[in-house]
Predicted model as a PDB file, atoms N, CA, C, CB and O in Angstrom, pLDDT in the B-factor column:
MODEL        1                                                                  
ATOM      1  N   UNK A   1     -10.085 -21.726   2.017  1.00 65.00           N  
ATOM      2  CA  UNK A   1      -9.650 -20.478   1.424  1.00 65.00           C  
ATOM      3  C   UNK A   1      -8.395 -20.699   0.574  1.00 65.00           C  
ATOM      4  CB  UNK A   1      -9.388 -19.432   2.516  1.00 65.00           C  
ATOM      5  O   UNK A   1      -8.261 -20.128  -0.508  1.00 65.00           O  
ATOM      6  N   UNK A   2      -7.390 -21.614   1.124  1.00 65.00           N  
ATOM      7  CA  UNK A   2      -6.131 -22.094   0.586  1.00 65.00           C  
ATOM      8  C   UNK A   2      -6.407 -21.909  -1.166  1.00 65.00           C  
ATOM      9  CB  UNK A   2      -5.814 -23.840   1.169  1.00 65.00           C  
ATOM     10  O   UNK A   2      -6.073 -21.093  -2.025  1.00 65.00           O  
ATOM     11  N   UNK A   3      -7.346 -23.383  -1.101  1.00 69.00           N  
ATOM     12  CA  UNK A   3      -7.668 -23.946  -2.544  1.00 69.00           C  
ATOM     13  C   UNK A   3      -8.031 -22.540  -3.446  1.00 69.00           C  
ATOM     14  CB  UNK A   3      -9.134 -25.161  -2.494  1.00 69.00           C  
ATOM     15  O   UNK A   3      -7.530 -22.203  -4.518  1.00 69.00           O  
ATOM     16  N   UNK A   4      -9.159 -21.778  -2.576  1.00 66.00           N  
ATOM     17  CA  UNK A   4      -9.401 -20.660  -3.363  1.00 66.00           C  
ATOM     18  C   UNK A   4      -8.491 -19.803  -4.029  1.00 66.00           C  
ATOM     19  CB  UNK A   4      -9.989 -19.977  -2.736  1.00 66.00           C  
ATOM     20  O   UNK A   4      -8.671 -19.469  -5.200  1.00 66.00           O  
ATOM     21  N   UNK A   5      -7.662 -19.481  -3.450  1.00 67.00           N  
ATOM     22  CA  UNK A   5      -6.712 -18.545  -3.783  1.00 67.00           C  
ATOM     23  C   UNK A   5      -5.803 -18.985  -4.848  1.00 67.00           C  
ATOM     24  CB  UNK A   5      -5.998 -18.188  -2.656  1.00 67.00           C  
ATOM     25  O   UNK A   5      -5.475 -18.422  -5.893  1.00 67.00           O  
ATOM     26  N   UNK A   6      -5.413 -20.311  -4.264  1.00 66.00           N  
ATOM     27  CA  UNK A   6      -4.724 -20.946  -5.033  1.00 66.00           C  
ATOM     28  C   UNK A   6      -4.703 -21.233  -6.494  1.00 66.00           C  
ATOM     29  CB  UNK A   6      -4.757 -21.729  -4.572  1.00 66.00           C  
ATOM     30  O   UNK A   6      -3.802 -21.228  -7.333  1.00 66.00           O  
ATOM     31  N   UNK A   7      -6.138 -21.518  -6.539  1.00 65.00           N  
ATOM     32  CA  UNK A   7      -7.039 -21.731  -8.326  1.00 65.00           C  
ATOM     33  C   UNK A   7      -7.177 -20.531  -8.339  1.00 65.00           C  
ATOM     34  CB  UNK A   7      -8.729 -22.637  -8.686  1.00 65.00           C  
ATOM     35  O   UNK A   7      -6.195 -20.080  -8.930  1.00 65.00           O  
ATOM     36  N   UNK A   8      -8.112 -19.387  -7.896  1.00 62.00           N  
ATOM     37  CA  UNK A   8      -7.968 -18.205  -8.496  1.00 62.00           C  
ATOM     38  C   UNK A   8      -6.641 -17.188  -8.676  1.00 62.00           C  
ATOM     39  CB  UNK A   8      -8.836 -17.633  -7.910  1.00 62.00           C  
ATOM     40  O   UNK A   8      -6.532 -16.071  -9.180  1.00 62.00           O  
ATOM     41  N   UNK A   9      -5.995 -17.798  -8.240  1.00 60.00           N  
ATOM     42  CA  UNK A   9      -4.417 -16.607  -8.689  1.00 60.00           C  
ATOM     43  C   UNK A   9      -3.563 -17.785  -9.461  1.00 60.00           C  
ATOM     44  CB  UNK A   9      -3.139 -15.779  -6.850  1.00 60.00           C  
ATOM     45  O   UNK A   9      -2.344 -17.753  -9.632  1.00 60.00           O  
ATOM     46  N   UNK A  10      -4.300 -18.650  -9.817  1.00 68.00           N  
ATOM     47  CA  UNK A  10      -3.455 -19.728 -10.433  1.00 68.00           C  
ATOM     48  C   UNK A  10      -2.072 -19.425 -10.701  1.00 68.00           C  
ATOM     49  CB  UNK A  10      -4.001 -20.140 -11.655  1.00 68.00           C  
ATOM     50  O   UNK A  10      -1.459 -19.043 -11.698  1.00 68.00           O  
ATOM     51  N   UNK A  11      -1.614 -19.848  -8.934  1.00 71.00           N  
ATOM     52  CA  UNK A  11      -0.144 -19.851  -8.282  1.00 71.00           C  
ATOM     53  C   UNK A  11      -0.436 -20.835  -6.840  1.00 71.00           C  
ATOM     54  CB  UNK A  11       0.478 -17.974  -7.847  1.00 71.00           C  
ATOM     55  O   UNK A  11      -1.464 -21.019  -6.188  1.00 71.00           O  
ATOM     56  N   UNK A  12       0.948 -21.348  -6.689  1.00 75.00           N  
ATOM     57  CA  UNK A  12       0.568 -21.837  -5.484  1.00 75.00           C  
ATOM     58  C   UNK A  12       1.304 -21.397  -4.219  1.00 75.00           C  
ATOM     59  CB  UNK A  12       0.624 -23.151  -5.597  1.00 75.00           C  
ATOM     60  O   UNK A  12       2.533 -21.466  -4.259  1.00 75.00           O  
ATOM     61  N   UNK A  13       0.778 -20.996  -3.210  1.00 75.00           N  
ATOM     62  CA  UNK A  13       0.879 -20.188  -2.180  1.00 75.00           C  
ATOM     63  C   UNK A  13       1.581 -20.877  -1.182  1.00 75.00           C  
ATOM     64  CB  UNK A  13      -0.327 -19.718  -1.764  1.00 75.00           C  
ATOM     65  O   UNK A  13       0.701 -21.485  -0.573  1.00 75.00           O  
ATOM     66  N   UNK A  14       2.701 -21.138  -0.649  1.00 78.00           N  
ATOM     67  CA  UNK A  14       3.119 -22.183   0.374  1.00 78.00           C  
ATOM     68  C   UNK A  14       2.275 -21.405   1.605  1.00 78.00           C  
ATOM     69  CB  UNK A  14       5.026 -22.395   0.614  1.00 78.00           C  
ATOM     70  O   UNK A  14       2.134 -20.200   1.811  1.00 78.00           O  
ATOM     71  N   UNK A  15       1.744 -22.638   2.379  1.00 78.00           N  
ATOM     72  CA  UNK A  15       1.228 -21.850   3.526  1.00 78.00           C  
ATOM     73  C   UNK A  15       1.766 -23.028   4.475  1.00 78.00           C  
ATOM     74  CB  UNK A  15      -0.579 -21.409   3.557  1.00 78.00           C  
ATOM     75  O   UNK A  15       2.571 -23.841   4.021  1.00 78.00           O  
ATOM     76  N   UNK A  16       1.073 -23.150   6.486  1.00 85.00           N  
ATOM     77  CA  UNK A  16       1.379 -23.832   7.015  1.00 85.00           C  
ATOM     78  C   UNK A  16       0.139 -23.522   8.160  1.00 85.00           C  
ATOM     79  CB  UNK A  16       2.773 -23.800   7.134  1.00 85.00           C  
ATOM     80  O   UNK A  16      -0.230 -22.471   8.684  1.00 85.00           O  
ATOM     81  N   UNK A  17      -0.335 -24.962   8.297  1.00 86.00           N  
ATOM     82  CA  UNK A  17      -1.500 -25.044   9.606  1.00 86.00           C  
ATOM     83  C   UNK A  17      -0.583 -24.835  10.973  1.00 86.00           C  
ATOM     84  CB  UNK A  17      -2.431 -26.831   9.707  1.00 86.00           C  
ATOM     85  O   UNK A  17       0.477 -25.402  11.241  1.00 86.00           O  
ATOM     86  N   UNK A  18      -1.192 -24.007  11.635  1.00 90.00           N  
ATOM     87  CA  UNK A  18      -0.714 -24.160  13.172  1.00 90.00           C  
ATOM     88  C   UNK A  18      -1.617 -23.643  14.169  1.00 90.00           C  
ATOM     89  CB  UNK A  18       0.599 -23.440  13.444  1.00 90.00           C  
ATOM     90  O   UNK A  18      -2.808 -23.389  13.992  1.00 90.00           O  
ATOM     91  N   UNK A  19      -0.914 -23.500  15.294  1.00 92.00           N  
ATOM     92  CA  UNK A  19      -1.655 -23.834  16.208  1.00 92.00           C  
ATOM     93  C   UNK A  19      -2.506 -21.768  16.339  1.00 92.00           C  
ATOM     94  CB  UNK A  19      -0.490 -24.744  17.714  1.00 92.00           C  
ATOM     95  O   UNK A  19      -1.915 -20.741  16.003  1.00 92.00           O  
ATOM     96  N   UNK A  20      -3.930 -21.869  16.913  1.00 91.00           N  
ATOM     97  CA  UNK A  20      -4.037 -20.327  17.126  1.00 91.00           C  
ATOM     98  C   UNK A  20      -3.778 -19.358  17.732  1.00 91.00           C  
ATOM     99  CB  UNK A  20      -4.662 -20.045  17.213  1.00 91.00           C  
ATOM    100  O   UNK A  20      -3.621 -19.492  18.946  1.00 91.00           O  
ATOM    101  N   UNK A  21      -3.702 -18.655  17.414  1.00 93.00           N  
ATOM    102  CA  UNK A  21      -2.697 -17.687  18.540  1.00 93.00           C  
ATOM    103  C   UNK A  21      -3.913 -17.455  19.231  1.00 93.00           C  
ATOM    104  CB  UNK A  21      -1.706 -16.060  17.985  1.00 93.00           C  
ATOM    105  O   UNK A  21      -5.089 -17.754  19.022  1.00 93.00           O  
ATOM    106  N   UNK A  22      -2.972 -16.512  20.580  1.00 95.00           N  
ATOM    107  CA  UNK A  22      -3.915 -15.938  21.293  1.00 95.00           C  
ATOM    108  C   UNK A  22      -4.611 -14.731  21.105  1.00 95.00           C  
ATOM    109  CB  UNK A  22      -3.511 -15.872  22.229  1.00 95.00           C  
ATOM    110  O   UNK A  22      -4.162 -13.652  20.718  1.00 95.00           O  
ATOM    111  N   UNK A  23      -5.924 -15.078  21.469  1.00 94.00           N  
ATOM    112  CA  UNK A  23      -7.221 -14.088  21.367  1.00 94.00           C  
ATOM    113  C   UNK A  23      -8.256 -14.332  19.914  1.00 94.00           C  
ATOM    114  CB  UNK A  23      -6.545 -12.358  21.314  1.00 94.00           C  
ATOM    115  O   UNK A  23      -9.253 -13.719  19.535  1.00 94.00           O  
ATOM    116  N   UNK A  24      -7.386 -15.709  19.233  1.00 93.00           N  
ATOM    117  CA  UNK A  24      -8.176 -15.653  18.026  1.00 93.00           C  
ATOM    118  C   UNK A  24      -9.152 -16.648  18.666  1.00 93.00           C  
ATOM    119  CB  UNK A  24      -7.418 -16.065  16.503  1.00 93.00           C  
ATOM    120  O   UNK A  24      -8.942 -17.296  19.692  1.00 93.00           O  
ATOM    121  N   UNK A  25     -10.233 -16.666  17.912  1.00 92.00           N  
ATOM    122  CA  UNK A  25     -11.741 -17.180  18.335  1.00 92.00           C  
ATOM    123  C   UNK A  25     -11.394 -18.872  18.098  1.00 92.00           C  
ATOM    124  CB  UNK A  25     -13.275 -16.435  17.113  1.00 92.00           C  
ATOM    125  O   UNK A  25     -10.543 -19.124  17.245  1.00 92.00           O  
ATOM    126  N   UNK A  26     -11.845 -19.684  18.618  1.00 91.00           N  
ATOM    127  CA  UNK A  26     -12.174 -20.947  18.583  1.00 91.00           C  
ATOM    128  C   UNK A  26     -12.891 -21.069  17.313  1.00 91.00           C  
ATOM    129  CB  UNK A  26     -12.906 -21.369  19.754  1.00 91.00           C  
ATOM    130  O   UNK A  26     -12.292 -21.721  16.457  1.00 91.00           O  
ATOM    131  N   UNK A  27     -13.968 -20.620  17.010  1.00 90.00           N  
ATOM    132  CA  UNK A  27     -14.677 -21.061  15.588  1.00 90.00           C  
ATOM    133  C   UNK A  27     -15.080 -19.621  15.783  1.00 90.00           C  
ATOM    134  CB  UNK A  27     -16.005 -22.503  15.374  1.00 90.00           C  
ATOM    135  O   UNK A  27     -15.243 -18.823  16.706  1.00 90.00           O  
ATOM    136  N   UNK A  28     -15.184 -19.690  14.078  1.00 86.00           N  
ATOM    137  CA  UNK A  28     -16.121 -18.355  12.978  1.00 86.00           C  
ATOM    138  C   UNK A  28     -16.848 -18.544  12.078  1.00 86.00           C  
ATOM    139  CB  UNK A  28     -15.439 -17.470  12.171  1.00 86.00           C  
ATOM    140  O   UNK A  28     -16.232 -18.899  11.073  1.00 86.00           O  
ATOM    141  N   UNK A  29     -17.902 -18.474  11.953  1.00 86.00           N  
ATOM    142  CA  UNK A  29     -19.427 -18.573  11.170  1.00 86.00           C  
ATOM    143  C   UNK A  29     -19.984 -17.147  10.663  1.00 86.00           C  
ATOM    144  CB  UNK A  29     -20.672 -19.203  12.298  1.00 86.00           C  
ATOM    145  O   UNK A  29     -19.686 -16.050  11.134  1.00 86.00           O  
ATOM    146  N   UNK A  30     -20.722 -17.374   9.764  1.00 85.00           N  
ATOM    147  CA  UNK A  30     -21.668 -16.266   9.577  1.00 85.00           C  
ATOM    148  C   UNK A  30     -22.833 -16.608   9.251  1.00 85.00           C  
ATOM    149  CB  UNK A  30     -21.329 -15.398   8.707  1.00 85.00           C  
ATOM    150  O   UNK A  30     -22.778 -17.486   8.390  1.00 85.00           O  
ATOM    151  N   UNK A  31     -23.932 -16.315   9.547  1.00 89.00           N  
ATOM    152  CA  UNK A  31     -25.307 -16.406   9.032  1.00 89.00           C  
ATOM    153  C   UNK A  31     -25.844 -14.894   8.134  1.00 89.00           C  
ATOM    154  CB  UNK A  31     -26.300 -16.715  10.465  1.00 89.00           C  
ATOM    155  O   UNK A  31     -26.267 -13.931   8.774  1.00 89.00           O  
ATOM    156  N   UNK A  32     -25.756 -14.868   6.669  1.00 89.00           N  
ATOM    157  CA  UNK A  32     -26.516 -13.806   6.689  1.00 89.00           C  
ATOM    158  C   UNK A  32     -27.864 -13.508   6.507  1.00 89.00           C  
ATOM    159  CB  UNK A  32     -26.102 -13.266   6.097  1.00 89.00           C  
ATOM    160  O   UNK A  32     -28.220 -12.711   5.639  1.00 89.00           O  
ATOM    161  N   UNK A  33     -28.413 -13.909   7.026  1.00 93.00           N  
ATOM    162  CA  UNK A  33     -30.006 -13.827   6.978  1.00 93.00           C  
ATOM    163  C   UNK A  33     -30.756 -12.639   7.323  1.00 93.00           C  
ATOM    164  CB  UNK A  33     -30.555 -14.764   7.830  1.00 93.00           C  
ATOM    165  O   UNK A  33     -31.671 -12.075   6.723  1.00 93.00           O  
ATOM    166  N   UNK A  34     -29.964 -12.283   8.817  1.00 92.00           N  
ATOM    167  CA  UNK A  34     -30.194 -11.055   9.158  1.00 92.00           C  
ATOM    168  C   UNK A  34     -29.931  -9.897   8.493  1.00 92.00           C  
ATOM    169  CB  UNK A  34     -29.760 -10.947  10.054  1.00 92.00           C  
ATOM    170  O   UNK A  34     -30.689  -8.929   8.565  1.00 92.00           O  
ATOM    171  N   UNK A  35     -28.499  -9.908   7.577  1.00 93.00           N  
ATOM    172  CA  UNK A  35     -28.886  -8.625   6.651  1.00 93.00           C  
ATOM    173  C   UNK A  35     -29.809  -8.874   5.312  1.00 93.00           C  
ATOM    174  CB  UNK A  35     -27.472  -7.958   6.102  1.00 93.00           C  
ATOM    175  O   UNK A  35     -30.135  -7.912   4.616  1.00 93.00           O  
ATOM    176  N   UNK A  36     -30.156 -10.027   5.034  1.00 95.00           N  
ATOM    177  CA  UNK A  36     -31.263  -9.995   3.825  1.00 95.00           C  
ATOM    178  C   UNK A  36     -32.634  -9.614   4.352  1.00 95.00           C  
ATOM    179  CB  UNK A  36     -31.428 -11.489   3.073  1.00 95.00           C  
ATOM    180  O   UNK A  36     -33.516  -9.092   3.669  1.00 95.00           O  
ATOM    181  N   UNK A  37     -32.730  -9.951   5.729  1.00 96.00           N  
ATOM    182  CA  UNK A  37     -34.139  -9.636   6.660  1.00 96.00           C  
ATOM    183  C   UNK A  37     -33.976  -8.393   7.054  1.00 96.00           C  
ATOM    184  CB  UNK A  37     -34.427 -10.540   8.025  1.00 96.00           C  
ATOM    185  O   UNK A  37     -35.062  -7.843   7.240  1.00 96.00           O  
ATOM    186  N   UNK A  38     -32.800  -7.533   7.315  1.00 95.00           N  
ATOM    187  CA  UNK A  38     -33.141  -6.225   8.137  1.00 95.00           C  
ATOM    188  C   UNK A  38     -32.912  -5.229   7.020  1.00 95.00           C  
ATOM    189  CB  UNK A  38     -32.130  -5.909   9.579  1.00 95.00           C  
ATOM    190  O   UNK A  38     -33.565  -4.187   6.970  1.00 95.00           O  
ATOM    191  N   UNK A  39     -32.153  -5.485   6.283  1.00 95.00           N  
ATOM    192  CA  UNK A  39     -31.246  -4.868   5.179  1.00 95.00           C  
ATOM    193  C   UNK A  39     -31.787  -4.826   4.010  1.00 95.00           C  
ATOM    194  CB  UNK A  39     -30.045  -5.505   4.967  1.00 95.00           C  
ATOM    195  O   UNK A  39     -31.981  -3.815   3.336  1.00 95.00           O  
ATOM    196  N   UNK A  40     -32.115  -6.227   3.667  1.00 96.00           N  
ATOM    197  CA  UNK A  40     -32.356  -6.447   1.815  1.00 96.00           C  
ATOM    198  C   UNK A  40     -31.476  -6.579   1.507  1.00 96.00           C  
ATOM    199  CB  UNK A  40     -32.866  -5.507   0.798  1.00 96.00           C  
ATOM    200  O   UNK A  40     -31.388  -6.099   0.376  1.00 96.00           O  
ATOM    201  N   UNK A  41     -29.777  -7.369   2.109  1.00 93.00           N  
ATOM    202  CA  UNK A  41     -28.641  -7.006   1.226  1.00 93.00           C  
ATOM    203  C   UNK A  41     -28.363  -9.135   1.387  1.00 93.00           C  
ATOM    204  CB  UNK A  41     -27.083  -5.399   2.105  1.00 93.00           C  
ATOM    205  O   UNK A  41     -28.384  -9.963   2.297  1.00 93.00           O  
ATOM    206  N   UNK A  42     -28.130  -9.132  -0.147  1.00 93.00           N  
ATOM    207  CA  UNK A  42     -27.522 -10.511  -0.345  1.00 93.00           C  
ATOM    208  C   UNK A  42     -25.768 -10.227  -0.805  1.00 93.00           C  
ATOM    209  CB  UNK A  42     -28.527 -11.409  -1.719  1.00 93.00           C  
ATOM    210  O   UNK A  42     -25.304  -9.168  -1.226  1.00 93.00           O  
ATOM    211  N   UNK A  43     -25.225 -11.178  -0.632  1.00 89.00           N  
ATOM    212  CA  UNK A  43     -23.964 -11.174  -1.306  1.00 89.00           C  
ATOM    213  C   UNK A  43     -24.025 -11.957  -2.964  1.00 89.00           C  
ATOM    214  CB  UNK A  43     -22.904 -11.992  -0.216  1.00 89.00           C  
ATOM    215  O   UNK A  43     -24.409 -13.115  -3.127  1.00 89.00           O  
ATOM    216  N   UNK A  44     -23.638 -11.196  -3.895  1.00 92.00           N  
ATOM    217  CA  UNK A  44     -23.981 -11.218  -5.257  1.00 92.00           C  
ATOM    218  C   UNK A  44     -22.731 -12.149  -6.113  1.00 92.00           C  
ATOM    219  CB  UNK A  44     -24.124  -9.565  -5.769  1.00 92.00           C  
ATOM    220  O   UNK A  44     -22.772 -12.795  -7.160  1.00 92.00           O  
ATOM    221  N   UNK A  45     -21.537 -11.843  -5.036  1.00 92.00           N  
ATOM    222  CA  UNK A  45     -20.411 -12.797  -5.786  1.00 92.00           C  
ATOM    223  C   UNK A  45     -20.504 -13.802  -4.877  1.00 92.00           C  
ATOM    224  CB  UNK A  45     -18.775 -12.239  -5.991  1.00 92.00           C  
ATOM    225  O   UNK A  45     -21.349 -13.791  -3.981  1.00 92.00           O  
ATOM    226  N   UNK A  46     -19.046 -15.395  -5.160  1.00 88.00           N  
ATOM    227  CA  UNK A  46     -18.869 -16.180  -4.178  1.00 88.00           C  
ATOM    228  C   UNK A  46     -17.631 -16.008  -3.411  1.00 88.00           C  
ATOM    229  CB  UNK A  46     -18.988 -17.348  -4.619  1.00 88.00           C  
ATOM    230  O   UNK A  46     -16.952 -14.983  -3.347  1.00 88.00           O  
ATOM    231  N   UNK A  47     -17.423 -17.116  -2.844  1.00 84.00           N  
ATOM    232  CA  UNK A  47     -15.819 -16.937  -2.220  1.00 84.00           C  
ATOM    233  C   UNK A  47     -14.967 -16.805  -3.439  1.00 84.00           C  
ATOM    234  CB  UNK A  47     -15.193 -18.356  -1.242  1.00 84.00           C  
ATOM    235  O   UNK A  47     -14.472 -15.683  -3.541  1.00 84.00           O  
ATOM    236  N   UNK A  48     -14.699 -17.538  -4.274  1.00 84.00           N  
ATOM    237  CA  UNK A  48     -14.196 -18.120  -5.379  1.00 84.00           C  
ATOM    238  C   UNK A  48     -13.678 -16.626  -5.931  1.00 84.00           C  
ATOM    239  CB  UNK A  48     -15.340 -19.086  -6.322  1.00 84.00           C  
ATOM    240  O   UNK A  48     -12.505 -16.305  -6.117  1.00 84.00           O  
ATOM    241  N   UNK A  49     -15.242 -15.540  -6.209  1.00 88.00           N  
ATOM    242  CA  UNK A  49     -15.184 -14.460  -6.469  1.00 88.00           C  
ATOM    243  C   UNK A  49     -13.803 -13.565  -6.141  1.00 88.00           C  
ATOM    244  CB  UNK A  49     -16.239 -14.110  -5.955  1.00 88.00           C  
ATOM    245  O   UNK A  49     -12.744 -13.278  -6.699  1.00 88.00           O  
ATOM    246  N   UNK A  50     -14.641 -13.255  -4.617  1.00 85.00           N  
ATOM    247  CA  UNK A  50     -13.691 -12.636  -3.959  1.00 85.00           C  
ATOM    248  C   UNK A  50     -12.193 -13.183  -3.839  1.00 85.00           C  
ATOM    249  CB  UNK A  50     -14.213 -12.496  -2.807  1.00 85.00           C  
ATOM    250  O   UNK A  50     -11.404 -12.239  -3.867  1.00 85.00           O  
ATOM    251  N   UNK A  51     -11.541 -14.474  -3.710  1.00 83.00           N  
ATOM    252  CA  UNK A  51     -10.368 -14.644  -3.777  1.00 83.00           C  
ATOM    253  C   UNK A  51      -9.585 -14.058  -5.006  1.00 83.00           C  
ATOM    254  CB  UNK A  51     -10.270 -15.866  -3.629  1.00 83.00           C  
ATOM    255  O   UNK A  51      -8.508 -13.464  -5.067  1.00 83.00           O  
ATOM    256  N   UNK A  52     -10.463 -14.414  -5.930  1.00 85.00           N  
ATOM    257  CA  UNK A  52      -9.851 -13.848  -7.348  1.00 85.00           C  
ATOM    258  C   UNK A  52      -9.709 -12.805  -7.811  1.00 85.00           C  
ATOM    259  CB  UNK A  52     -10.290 -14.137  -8.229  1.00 85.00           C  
ATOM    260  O   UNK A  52      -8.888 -12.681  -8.720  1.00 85.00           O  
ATOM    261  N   UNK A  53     -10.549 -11.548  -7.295  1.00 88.00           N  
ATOM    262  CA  UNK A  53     -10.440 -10.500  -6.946  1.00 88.00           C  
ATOM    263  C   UNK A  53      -9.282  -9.757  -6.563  1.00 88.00           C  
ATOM    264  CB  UNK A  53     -11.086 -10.518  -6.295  1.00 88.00           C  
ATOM    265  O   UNK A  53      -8.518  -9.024  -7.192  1.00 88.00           O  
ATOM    266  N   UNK A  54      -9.373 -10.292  -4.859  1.00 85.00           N  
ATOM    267  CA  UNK A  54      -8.386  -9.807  -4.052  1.00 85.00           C  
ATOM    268  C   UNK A  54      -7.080 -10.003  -4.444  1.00 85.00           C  
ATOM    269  CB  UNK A  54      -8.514 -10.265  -2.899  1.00 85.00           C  
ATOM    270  O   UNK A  54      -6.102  -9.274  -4.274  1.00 85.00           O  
ATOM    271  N   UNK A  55      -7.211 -11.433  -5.171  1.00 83.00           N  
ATOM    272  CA  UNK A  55      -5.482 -11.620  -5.970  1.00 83.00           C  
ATOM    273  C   UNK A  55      -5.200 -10.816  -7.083  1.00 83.00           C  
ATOM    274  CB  UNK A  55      -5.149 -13.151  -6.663  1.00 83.00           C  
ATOM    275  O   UNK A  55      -4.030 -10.487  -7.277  1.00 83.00           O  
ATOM    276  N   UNK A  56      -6.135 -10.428  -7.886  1.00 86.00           N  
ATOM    277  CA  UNK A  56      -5.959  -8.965  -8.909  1.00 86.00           C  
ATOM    278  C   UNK A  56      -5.575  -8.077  -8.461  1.00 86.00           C  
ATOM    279  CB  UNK A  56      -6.978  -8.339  -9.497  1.00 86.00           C  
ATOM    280  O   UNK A  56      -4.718  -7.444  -9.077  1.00 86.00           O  
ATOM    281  N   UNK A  57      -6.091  -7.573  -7.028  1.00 88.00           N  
ATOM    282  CA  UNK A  57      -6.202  -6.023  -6.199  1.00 88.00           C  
ATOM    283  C   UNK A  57      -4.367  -6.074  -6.419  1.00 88.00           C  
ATOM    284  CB  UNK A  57      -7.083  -5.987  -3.956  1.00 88.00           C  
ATOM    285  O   UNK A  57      -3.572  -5.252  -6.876  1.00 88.00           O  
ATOM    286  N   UNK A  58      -4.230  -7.259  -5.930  1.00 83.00           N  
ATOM    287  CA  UNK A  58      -2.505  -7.233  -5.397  1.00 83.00           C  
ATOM    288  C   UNK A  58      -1.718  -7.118  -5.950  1.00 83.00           C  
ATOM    289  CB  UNK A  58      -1.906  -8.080  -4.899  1.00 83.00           C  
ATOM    290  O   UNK A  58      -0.847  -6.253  -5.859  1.00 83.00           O  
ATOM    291  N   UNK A  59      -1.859  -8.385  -7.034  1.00 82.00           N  
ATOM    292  CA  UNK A  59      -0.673  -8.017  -8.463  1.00 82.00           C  
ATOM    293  C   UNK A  59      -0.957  -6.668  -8.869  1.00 82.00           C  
ATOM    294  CB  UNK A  59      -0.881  -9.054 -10.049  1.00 82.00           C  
ATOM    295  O   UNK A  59       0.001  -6.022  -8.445  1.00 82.00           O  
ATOM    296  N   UNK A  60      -1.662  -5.972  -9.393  1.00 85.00           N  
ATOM    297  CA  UNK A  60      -1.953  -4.901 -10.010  1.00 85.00           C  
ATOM    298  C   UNK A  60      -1.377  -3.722  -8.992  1.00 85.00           C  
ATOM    299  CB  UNK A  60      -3.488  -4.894 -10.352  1.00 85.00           C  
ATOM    300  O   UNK A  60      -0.835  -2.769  -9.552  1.00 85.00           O  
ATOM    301  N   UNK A  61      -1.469  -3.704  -7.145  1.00 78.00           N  
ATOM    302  CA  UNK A  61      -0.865  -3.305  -6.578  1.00 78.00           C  
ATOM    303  C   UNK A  61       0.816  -3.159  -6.372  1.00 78.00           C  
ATOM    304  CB  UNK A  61      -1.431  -3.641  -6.028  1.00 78.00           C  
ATOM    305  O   UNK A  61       1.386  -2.175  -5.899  1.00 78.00           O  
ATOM    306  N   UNK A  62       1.386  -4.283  -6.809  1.00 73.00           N  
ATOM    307  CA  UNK A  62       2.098  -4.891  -6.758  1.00 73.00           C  
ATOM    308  C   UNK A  62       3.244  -4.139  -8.147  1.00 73.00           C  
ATOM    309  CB  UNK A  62       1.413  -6.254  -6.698  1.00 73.00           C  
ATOM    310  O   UNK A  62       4.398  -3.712  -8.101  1.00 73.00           O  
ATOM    311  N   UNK A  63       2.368  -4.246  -9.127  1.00 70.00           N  
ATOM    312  CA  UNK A  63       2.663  -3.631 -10.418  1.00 70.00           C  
ATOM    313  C   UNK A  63       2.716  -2.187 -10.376  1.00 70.00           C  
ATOM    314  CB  UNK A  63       1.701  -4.015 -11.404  1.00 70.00           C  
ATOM    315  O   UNK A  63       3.398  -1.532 -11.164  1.00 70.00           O  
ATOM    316  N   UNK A  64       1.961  -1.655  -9.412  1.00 74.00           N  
ATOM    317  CA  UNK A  64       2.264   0.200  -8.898  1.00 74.00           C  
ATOM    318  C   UNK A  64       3.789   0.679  -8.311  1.00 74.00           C  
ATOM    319  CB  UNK A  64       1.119   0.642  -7.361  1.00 74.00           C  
ATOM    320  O   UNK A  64       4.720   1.404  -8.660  1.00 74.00           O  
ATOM    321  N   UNK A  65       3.413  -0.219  -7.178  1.00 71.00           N  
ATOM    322  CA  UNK A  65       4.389   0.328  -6.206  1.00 71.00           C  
ATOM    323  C   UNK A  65       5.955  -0.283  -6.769  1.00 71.00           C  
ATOM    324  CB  UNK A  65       3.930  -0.238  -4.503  1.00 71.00           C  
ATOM    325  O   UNK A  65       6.919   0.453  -6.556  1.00 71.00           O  
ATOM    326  N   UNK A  66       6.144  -1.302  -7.311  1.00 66.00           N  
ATOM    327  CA  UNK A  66       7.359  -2.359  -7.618  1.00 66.00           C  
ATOM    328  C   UNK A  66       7.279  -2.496  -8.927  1.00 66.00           C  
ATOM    329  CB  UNK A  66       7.310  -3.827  -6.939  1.00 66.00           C  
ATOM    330  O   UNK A  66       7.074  -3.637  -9.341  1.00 66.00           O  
ATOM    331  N   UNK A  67       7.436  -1.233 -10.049  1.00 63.00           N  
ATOM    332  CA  UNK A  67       7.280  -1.454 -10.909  1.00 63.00           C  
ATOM    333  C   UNK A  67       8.862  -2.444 -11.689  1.00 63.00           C  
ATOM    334  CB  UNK A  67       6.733  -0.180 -11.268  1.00 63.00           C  
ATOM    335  O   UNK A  67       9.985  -2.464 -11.185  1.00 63.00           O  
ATOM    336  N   UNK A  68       8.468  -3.089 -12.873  1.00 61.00           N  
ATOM    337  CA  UNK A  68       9.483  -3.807 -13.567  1.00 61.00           C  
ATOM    338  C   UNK A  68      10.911  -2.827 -13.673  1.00 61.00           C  
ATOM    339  CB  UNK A  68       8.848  -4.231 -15.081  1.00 61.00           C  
ATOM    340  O   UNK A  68      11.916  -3.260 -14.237  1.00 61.00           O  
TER     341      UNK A  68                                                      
ENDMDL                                                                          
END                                                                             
């Protein structure tokens, strides 16, 4: 996700690996098969997408609330 964000908000984000807190899951997966089988619903963008996105949502948020 790092990389993602990173290239799509072309900025670089200091972050830091550590250890998980408690109650967060050991591993996270998704299969969506089941909503293309029960649903009919695919996901139409990628990650890539969505990072680049979400980094628009913000600046532009960002640009509301904290204006220059």
């Amino acid at each position: 996700m790092e990389k993602f964000i990173n290239h799509s908000g072309n900025v670089d984000i200091a972050y830091k690996i550590v250890d998980r807190r408690a109650g967060d899951p050991p591993i996270c997966f998704a299969n969506p098969t089941k909503a293309k089988e029960e649903l009919g619903w695919s996901a139409e963008r990628t990650l890539e997408d969505m990072c680049r996105d979400s980094w628009q949502w913000e600046k532009t948020l960002e640009n509301i609330i904290l204006p220059n």
